[in-house]
C-alpha positions in Angstrom: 19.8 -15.7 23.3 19.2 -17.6 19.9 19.9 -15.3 16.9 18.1 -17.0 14.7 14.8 -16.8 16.7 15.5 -13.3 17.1 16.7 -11.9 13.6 13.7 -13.7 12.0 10.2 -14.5 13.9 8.9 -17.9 13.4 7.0 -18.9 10.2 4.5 -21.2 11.8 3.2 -18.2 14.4 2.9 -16.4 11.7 0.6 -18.7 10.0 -0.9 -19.8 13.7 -1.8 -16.0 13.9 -3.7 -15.8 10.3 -5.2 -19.4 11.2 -6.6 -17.7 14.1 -8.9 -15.1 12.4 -12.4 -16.0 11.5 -12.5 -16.6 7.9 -15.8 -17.7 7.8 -17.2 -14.4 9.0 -15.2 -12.2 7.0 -16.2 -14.3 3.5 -20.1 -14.1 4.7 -19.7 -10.0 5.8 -17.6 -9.7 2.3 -20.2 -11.5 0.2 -17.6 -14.2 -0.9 -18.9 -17.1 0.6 -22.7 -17.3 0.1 -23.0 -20.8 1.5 -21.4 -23.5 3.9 -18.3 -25.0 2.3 -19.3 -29.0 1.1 -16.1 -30.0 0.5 -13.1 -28.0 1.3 -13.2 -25.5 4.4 -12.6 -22.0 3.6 -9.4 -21.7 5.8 -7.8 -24.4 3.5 -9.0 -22.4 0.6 -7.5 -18.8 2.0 -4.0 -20.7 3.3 -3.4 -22.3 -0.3 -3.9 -19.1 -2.1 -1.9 -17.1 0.2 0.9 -20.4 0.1 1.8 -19.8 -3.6 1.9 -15.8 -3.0 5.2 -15.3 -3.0 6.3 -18.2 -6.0 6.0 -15.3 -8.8 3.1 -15.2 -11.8 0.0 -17.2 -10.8 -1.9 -19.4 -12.8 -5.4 -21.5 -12.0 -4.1 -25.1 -12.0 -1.1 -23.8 -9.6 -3.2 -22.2 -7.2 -5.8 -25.0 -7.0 -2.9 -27.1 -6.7 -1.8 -25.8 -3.6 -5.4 -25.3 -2.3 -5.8 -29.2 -2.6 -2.4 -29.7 -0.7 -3.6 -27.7 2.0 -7.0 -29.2 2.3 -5.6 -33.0 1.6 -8.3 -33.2 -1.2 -9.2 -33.0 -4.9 -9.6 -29.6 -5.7 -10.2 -28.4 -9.5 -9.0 -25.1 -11.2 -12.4 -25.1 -12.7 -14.0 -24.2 -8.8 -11.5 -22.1 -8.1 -12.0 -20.1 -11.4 -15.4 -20.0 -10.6 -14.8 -18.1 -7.1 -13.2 -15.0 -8.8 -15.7 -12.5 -8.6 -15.4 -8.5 -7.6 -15.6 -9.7 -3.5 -12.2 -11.5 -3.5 -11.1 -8.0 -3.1 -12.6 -6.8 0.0 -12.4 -10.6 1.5 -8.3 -10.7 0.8 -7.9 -7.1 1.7 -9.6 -8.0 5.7 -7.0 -10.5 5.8 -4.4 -8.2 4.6 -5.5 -5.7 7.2 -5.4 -8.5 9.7 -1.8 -9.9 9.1 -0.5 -6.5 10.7 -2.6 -6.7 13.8 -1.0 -9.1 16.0 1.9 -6.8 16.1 -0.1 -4.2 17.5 1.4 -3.6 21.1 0.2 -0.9 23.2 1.5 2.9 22.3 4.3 4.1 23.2 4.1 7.6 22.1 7.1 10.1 23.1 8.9 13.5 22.0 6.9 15.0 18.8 4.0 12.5 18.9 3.1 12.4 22.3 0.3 14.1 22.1 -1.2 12.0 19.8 -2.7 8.3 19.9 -1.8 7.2 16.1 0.6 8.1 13.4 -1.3 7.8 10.1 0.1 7.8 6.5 -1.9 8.0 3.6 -0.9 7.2 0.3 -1.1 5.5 -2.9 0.8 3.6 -5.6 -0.4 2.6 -9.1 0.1 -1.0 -11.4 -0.1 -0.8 -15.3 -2.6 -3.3 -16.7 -3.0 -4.5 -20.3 -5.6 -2.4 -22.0 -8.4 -4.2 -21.6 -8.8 -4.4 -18.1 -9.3 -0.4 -18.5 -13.5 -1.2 -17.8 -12.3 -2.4 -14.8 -9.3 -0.5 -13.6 -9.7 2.8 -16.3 -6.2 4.3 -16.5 -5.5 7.7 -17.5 -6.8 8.8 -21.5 -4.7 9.8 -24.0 -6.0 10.9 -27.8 -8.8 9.0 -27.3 -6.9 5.8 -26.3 -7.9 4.0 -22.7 -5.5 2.8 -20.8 -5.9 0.4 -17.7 -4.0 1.0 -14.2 -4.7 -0.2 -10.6 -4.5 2.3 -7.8 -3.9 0.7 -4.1 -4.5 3.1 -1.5 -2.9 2.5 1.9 -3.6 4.0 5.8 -0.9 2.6 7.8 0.3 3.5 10.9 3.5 4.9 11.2 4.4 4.4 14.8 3.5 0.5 14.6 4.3 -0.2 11.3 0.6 -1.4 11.2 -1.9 -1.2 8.3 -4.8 0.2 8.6 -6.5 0.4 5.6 -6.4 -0.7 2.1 -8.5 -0.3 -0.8 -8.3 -0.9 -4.7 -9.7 0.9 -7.3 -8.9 2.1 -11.3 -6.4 4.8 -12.1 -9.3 7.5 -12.2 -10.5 7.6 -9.0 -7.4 9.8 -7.8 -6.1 10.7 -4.4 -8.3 13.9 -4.1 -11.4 11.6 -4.2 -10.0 9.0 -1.7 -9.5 11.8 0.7 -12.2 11.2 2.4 -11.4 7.6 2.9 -9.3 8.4 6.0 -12.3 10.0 8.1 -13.9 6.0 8.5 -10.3 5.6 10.3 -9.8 8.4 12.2 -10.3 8.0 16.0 -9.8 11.0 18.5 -6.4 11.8 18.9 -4.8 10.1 15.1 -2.7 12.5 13.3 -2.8 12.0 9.7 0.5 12.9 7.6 -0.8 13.2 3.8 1.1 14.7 0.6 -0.5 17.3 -1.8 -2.6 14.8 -3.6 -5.1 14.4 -0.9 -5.6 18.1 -0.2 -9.4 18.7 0.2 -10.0 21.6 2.9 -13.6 20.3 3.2 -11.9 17.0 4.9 -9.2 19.0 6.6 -12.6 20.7 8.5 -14.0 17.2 8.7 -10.8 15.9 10.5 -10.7 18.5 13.2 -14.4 18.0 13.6 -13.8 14.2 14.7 -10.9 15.9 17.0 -8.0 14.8 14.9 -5.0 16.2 13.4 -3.7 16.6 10.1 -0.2 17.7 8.5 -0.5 18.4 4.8 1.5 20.3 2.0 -0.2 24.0 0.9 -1.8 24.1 -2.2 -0.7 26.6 -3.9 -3.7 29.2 -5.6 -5.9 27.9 -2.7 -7.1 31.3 -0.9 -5.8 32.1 2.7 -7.5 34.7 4.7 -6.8 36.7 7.7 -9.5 35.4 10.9 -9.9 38.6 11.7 -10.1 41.0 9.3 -11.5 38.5 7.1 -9.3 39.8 4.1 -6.8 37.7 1.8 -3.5 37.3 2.9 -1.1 37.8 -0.1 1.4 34.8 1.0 4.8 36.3 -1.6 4.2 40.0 -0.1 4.5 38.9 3.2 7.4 36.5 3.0 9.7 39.1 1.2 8.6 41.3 4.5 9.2 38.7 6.9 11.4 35.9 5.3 9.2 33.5 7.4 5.3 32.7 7.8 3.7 31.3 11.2 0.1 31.9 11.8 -3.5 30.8 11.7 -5.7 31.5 8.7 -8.8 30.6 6.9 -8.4 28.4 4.1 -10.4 28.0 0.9 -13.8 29.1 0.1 -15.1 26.8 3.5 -12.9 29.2 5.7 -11.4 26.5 7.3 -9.7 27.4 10.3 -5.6 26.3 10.3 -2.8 26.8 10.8 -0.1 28.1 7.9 3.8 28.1 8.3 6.3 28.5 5.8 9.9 27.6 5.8 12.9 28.7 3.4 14.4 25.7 1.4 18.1 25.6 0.1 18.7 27.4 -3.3 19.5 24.4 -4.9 16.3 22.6 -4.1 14.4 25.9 -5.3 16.3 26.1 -8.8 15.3 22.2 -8.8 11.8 22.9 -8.4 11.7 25.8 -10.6 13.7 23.9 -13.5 11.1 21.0 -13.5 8.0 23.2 -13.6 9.0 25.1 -16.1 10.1 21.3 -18.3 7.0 20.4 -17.1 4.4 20.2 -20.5 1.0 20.1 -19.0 -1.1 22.6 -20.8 -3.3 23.1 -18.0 -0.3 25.0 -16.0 0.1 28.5 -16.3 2.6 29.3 -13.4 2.4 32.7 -12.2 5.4 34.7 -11.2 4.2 34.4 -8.1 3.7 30.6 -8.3 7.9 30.2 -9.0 8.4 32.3 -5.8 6.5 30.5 -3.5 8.3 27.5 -4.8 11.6 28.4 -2.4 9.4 27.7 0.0 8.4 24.5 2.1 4.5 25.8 2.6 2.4 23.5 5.5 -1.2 23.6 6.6 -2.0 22.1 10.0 -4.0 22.4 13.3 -1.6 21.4 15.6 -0.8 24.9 17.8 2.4 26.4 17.7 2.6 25.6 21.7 3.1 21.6 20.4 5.0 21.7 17.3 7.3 24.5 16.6 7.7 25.7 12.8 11.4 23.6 12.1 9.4 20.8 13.6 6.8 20.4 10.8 9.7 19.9 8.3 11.2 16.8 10.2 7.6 15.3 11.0 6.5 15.8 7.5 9.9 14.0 6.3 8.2 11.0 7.9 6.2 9.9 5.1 8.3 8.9 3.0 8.1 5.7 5.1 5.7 4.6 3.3 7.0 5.3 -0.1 9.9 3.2 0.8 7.4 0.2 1.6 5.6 0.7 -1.8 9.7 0.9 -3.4 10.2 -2.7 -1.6 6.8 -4.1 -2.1 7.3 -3.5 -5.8 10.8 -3.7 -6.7 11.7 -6.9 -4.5 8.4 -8.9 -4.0 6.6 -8.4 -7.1 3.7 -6.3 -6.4 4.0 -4.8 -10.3 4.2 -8.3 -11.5 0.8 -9.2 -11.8 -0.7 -12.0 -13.1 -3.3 -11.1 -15.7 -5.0 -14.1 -17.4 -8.3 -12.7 -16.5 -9.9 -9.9 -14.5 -10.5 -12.2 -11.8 -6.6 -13.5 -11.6 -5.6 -9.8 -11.5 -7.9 -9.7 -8.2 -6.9 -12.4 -7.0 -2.9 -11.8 -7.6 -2.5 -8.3 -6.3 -4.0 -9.2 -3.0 -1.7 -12.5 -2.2 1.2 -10.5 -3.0 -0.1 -7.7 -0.7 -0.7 -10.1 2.0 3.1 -11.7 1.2 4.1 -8.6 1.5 2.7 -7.6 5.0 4.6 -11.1 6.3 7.6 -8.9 4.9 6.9 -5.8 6.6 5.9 -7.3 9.8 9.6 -9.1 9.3 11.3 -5.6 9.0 9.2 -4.7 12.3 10.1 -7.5 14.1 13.5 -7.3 13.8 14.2 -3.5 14.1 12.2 -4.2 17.8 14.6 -6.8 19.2 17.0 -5.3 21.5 19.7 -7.9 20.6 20.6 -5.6 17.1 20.5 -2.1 19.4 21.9 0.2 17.8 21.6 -1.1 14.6 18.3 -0.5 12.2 16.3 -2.6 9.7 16.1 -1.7 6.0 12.6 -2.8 4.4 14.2 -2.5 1.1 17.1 -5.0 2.1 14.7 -7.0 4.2 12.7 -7.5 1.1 15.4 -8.4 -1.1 16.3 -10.9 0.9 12.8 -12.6 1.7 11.9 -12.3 -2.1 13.9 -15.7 -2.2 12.3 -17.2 0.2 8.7 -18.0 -1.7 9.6 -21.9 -1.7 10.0 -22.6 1.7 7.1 -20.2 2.3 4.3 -22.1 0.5 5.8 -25.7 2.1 4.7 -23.8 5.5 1.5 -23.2 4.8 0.7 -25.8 2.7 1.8 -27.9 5.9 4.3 -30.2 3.9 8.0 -30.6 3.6 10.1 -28.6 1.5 11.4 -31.5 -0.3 8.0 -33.4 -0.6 6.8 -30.4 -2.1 9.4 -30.4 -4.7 8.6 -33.7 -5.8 5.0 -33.7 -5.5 5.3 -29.8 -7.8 7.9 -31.5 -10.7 5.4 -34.4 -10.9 2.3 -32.2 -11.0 4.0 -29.1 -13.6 6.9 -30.1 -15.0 5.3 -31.8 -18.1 4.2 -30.9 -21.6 0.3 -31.0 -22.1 -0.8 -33.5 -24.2 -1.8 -31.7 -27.7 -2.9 -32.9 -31.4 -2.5 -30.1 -33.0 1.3 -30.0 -32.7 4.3 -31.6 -31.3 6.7 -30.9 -28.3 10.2 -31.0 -28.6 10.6 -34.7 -27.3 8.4 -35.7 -29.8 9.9 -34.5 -32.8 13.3 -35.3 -31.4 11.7 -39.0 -31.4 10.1 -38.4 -35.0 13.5 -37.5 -36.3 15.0 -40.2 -34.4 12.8 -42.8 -35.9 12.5 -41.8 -39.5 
């Protein structure tokens, strides 16, 4: 068998995949193309974005560059510029979805999950932006001072390190309000592993409704009642009974039916817990004695039945998501996803999306690899996987461009590597050449 083919999946059926989708359809459903293309085709227009994706910090006359490489034609930065509008978003983000789908095999679900048709994870991650992108992408306030920040939510499917889902939006609209998000996803069967962020018991009731499952961290101060007697349950009383929690309750004012299990952490992790909420300088917090109790304890809401998961269970499972932390670690550590380019509103678009859909290549990389049975018994690391394929942005854009690597050096030195012509001042050849001829 030939390594190389193996340890990393061929380039050009990666691009035959994307080539594959209907671009035309997704820009007329996503409101960014209005018209028939005149000139150059729309899949020459997504395949030279995408192409200088992974080459760091965009700019117009680069990325209509590589456009007119693709397409064989004259293309201005001037058109491109003009293309920038809100809908690049959702267009880029259906062909971010899409780069994960020819993965998909079918299930294989076994041991804790097999009762279950997917593995969702739901999370989010946040870019800085210079201030005045905040109308845009409003960040947090602070004494009367807006900030900008870009939130990227993400549904991605644990089991086949798939993407569902991805949306973008400012800082403000936090994780509690996306919470809902995941209920246009959900299918009979999904379980759906989110952290304490996205903890609404109206969607939790929601979830079960469409016949799903959910595995989420308590809140604490949200009320918990007995089904029976109807009255509250008072969660410290009963642990320093019990030393241990198992049963079903009604949550929150909506009296949502789940399931509540509580599990003693290590000392250490409690005295870590305790130390940072009490460092912790949010006047809004007012932790209870109570509160710093309940803290030595891992605290889960759920309504899978006892008879499928046992209590020690949910702790493993809900270990799980950090998967998806680590790809948001690797996505912006090693590929750039924090480096945005931010000329204008419509480059910031434009650049967090390419470097999304660079970085599904990556993860589908990672996945590919960690399925081959010629590395068994060894496992793939995203964050060394992405290291690695960070360097690789060169030879990636002379793929899809459909040119040689070298050709594409020259033709890139001849097209950037020059000083604009200015009359306002002077480069440093030409006051090396003024010196020299005074």
């Amino acid at each position: 068998m030939n390594v190389s083919s193996v340890v990393c999946p061929k380039i050009d059926q990666w691009i035959t995949e994307i080539e594959s989708m209907n671009f035309e359809s997704l820009a007329r459903s996503t409101r960014f193309q209005k018209r028939s293309q005149r000139k150059i085709n729309i899949r020459d227009i997504v395949l030279g974005v995408i192409a200088v994706a992974a080459t760091g910090r965009l700019s117009f006359e680069r990325v209509a560059a590589s456009i007119a490489r693709r397409a064989k034609s004259l293309y201005s930065k001037q058109a491109f510029h003009k293309r920038l509008d809100a809908s690049v978003i959702d267009f880029l983000a259906a062909i971010f979805v899409g780069c994960f789908k020819p993965t998909l095999q079918e299930a294989t679900t076994s041991g804790l999950f097999i009762h279950f048709k997917r593995v969702l994870l739901h999370d989010s991650t946040t870019i800085s932006l210079p201030d005045r992108y905040s109308s845009a992408f409003p960040g947090s306030r602070n004494q009367n001072k807006s900030f900008s920040q870009l939130k990227i939510q993400i549904v991605s499917d644990l089991l086949q390190s798939s993407v569902e889902h991805v949306s973008i939006s400012g800082f403000t609209r936090n994780d509690q309000s996306a919470s809902p998000d995941i209920l246009h996803q959900l299918q009979a069967g999904d379980l759906i592993i989110r952290d304490l962020g996205y903890f609404v018991c109206s969607v939790f009731q929601k979830i079960t409704h469409l016949n799903a499952f959910f595995l989420s961290r308590y809140r604490q101060g949200v009320t918990t009642r007995d089904p029976i007697t109807k009255r509250p349950i008072h969660l410290a009383k009963a642990l320093k009974k019990q030393n241990f929690f198992d049963a079903n309750v009604l949550l929150g004012e909506d009296s949502v039916p789940v399931r509540l299990v509580a599990l003693p952490v290590p000392l250490a992790v409690t005295n870590m817990r305790r130390r940072e909420l009490r460092q912790n300088r949010d006047i809004r917090l007012n932790p209870s004695e109570e509160h710093f109790y309940l803290l030595g304890w891992n605290i889960f809401v759920t309504n899978v039945s006892a008879d499928i998961w046992a209590p020690e269970q949910l702790q493993i499972i809900y270990r799980l998501r950090w998967r998806i932390e680590t790809l948001f670690k690797a996505w912006k550590s090693h590929l750039g996803l924090a480096q945005l380019s931010n000329q204008c509103l419509g480059m910031v678009r434009l650049s967090v999306m390419t470097k999304l859909i660079f970085c599904a290549f990556v993860s589908r990389t990672c996945h590919h690899i960690e399925t081959t049975s010629i590395h068994a018994g060894r496992h793939a690391s995203i964050m060394r996987i992405a290291k690695i394929l960070s360097g690789v942005g060169f030879y990636f854009e002379a793929a899809l461009v459909n040119i040689d690597p070298q050709a594409l050096l020259a033709q890139i030195l001849h097209q950037h590597a020059f000083y604009d012509k200015r009359t306002d001042r002077h480069n440093f050849a030409e006051l090396l050449l003024d010196v020299s001829n005074d």
